[in-house]
Every structure is written in structure tokens, then in C-alpha cells.
C-alpha positions in Angstrom: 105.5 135.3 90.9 106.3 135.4 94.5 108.1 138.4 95.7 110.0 137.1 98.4 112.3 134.5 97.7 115.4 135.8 99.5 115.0 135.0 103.5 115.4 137.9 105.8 115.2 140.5 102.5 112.7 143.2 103.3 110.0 143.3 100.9 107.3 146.1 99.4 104.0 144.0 100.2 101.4 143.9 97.0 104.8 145.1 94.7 105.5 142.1 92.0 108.7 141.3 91.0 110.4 139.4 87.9 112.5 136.6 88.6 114.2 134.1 86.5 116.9 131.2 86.1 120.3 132.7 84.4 122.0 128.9 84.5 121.0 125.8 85.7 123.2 123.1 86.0 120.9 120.6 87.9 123.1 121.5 90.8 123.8 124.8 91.0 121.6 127.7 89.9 121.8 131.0 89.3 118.4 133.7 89.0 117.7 137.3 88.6 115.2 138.9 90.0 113.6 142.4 88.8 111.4 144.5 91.5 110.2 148.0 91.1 111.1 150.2 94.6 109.5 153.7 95.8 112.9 155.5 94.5 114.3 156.7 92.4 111.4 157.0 90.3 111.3 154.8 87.4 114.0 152.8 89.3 114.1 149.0 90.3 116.1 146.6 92.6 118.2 143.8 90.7 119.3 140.7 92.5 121.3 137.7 91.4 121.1 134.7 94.0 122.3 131.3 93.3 120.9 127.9 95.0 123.4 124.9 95.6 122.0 121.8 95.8 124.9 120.1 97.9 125.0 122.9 100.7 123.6 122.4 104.1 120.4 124.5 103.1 119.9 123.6 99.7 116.4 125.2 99.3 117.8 128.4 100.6 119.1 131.1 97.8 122.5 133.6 98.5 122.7 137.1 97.2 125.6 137.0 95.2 124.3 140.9 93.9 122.1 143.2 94.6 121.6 147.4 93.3 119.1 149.6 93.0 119.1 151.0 89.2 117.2 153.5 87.9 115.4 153.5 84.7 118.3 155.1 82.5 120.3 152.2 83.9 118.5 149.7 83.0 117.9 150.8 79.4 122.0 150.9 79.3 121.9 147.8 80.6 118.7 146.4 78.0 121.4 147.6 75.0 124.4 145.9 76.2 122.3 142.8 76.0 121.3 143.1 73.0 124.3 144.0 71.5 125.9 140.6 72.8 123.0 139.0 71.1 123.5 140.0 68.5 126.9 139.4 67.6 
């Protein structure tokens, strides 16, 4: 998977990253995308962009959020998931 979708975002070369679709409403989308980065150790950046069919770019995504978490963080975040699932 490509690692730079987001224009003018600075990107580790050769470092993959995880991206997919949270909603898609043939319109209006919304993905996350998952990248390791240098530190803190074990951490990763987290994006959410969404892509609007209708706007004057349409094949360009917005940052709608973006955080650097580390690995703790995202095992938090891993169990909050699932809990939701789950019930």
C-alpha cells in the first residue's frame, strides 16, 4: 500500500503504512491510515482523511486527524474497540 496518500505530508521513504476505508457513502469517504515513525519507539502516526466526491478536488484527501501514538496507546485504543464490538 502506498505510503503517501496525503499531498504535501512528509513521508519516511521505504516505511509502509496501513490504510483503510472507515465509511463509504459512494460520496463521501472516510480512511485511517496506520504508519510506524522513528519515535517514540514502538510508536506510530494515525491519520483519518476523508475524500468528497462533489468538492473542487475530489481525488484529493483532507486530514480531519492526525497523532503520533505510542505502542501503550494503541493497545488502549485496540481494547476500546473491541469492547464496542463486543457489545
Amino acid at each position: 500500500m502506498s505510503d503517501s496518500f496525503i499531498s504535501g505530508h512528509v513521508h519516511l521513504v521505504g516505511v509502509p503504512s496501513s490504510k483503510v476505508i472507515l465509511s463509504d457513502n459512494d460520496d463521501f469517504r472516510y480512511f485511517l491510515a496506520l504508519k510506524p515513525i522513528p519515535g517514540p519507539v514502538g510508536g506510530h502516526s494515525l491519520t483519518i482523511t476523508s475524500q468528497w466526491d462533489s468538492s473542487s478536488k475530489p481525488q484529493e484527501e483532507q486530514v480531519r486527524f492526525r497523532a503520533c501514538i505510542d505502542r501503550a496507546g494503541l493497545l488502549r485504543l485496540q481494547d476500546l474497540i473491541r469492547q464496542e464490538l463486543a457489545s
